[in-house]
C-alpha positions as CSV (number, residue, x, y, z in Angstrom):
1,X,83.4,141.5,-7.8
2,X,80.9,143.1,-5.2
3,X,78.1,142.4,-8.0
4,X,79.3,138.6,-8.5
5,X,79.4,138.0,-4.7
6,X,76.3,139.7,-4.2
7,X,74.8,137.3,-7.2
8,X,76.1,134.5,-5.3
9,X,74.8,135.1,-2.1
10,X,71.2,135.4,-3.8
11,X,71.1,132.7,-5.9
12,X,72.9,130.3,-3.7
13,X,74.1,127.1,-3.4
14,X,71.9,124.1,-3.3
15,X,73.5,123.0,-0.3
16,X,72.8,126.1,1.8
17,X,70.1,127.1,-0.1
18,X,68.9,128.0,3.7
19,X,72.0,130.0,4.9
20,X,71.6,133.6,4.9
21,X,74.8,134.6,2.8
22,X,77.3,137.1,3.9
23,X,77.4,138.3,0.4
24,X,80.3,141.2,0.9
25,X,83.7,141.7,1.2
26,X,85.0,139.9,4.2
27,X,87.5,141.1,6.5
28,X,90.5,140.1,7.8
29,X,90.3,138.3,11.7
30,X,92.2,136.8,14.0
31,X,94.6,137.7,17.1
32,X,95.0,141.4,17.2
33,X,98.3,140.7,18.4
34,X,99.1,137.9,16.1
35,X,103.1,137.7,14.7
36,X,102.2,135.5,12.2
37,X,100.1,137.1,9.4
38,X,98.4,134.4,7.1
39,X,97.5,136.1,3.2
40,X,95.2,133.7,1.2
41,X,93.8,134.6,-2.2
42,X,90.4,135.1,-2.4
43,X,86.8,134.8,-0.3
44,X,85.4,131.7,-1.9
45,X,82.2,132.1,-3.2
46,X,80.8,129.4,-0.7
47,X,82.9,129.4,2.0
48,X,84.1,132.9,3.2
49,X,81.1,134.3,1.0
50,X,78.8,132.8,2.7
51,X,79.9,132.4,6.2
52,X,81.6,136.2,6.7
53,X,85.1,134.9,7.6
54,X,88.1,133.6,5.9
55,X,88.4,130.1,5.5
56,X,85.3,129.2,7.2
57,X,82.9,127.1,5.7
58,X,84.7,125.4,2.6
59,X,87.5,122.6,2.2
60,X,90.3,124.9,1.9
61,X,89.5,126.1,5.1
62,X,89.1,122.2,6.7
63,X,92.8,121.7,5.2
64,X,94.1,125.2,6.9
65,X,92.4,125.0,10.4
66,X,93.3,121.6,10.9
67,X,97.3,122.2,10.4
68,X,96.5,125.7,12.5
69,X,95.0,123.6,15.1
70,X,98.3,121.2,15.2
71,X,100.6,124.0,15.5
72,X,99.2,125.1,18.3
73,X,97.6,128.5,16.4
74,X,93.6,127.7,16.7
75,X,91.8,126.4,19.4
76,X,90.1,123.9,17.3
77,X,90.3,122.6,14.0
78,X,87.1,123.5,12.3
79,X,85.8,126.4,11.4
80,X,81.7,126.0,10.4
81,X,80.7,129.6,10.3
82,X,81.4,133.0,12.6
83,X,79.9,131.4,16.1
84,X,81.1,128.3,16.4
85,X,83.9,129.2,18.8
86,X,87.2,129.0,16.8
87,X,89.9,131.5,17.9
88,X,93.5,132.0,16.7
89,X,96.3,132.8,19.3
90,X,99.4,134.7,17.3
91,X,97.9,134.2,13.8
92,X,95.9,136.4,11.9
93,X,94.3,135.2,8.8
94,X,93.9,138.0,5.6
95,X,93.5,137.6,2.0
96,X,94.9,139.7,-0.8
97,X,91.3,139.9,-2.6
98,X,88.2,141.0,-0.6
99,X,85.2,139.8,-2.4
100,X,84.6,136.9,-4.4
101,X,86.5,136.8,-7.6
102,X,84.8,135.1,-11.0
103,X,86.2,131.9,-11.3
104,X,88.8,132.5,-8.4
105,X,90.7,134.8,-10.8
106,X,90.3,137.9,-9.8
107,X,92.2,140.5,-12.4
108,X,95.2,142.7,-11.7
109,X,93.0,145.7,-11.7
110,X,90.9,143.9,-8.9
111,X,94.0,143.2,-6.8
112,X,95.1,146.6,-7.2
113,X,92.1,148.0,-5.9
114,X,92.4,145.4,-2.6
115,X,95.8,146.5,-2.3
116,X,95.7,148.8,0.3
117,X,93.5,146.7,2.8
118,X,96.0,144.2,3.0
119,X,99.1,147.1,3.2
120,X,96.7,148.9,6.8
121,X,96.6,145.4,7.9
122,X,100.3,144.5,7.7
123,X,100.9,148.2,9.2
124,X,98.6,147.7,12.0
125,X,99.9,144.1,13.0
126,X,104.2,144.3,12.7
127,X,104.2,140.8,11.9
128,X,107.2,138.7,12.4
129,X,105.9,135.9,9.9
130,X,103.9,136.0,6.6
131,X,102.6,133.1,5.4
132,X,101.2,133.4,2.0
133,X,99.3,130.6,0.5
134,X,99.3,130.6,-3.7
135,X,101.4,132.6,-5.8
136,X,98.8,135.1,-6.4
137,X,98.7,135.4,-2.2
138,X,102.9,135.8,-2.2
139,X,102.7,138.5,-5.1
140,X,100.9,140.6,-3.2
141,X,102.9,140.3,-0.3
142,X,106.1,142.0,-2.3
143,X,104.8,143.9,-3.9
144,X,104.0,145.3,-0.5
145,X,107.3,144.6,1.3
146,X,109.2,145.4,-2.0
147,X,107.9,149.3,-0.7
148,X,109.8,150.2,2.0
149,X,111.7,146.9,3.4
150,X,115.5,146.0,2.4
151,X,115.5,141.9,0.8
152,X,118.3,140.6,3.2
153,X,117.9,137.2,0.8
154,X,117.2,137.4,-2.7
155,X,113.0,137.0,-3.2
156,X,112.4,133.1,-3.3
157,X,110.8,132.1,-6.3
158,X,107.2,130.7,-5.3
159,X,107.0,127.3,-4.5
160,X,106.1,125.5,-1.2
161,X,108.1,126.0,1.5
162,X,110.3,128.8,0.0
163,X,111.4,131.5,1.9
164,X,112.5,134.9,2.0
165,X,114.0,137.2,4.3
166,X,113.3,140.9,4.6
167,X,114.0,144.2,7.0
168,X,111.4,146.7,7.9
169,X,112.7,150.6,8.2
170,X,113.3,150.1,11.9
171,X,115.5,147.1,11.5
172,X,113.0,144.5,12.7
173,X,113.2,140.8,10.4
174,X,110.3,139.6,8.8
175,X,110.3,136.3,7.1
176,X,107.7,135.7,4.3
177,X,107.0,131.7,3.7
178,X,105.7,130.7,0.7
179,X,102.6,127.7,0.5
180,X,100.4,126.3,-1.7
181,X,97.1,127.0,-1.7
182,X,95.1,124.6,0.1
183,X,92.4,124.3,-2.7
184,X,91.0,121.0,-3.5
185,X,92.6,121.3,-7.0
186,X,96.1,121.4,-5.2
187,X,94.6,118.2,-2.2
188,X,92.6,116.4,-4.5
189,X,95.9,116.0,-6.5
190,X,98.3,115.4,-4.2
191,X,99.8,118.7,-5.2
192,X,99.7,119.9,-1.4
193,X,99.1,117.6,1.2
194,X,98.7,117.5,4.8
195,X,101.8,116.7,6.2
196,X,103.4,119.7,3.7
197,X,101.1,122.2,4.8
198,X,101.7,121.1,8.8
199,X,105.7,121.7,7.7
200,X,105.0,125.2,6.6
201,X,103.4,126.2,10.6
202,X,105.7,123.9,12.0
203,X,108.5,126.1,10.4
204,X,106.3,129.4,11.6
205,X,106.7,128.6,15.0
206,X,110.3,127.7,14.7
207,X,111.0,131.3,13.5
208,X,108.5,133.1,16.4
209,X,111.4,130.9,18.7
210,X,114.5,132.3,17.6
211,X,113.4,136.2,17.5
């Protein structure tokens, strides 16, 4: 993966055949504090590849920061590249792959390897909400609370708007929501569409109420 994205980032697209790529793994950003921990799949190769941050500079990420934006999570709802003034309040945004997979399937060994970026981010934040977008995006997520944390509901099976209740060593509730990926082969179809995805942060801050 650090060889494909690296690839990418020097051959480019023709559209931003004068952007200087990011080209590496990206991290992980958002409110420090946040209690609502988003976990999306991938860096896209010309989105979060290019621009350095998830969800920036693609249509997955026009679909996301536009619902973020209505529930009251981003300050605006674009995000162009890494200075155009977007910031989170109580959401921070992750992915369960750091670099740019092949054809946005990255392999199990791949995803093993990323594991543990996304376990010290989960670890550092104590989130009360996980909102993981795609199946691959909601695997990883318990396979990490599966770990230590007691299922107080049986896991969900994916699909959107699923949910799942679990209990951290210390007793604290964490609810894990399930969403499709806002990829354009989910919007373009009709799969997922706007008023869905606004449901699923809608529901995020009806949870941060009651605890």
């Amino acid at each position: 993966m650090r060889r494909y994205c690296a690839n990418v980032a020097r051959e480019k697209k023709r559209a931003h055949r004068d952007f200087e790529y990011w080209g590496r793994p990206v991290p992980g950003w958002g409110d420090r504090n946040a209690r609502v921990l988003i976990v999306g799949l991938a860096p896209g190769a010309h989105g979060s590849n290019r621009t350095g941050r998830p969800f920036t500079g693609d249509a997955s990420g026009e679909w996301l920061y536009r619902a973020m934006y209505r529930a009251g999570f981003a300050n605006q709802p674009h995000s162009i590249d890494r200075n155009d003034g977007l910031r989170l309040s109580g959401a921070y945004i992750t992915a369960a792959i750091r670099c740019a997979p092949p054809q946005n399937k990255p392999t199990p060994e791949q995803r093993r390897r990323c594991f543990d970026y996304l376990r010290g981010e989960y670890d550092a934040l104590h989130p009360s909400v996980i909102i993981a977008l795609g199946k691959i995006a909601d695997d990883s997520v318990h396979t990490l609370l599966r770990e230590e944390h007691t299922y107080l509901t049986p896991r969900a099976p994916f699909k959107h708007g699923a949910e799942t209740r679990v209990q951290t060593p210390n007793r604290r509730e964490v609810l894990v929501l399930a969403s499709y990926h806002p990829s354009r082969q989910n919007t373009n179809t009709g799969k997922l569409t706007e008023p869905m995805l606004d449901r699923i942060f809608e529901r995020a801050q009806e949870l941060l109420c009651e605890n």
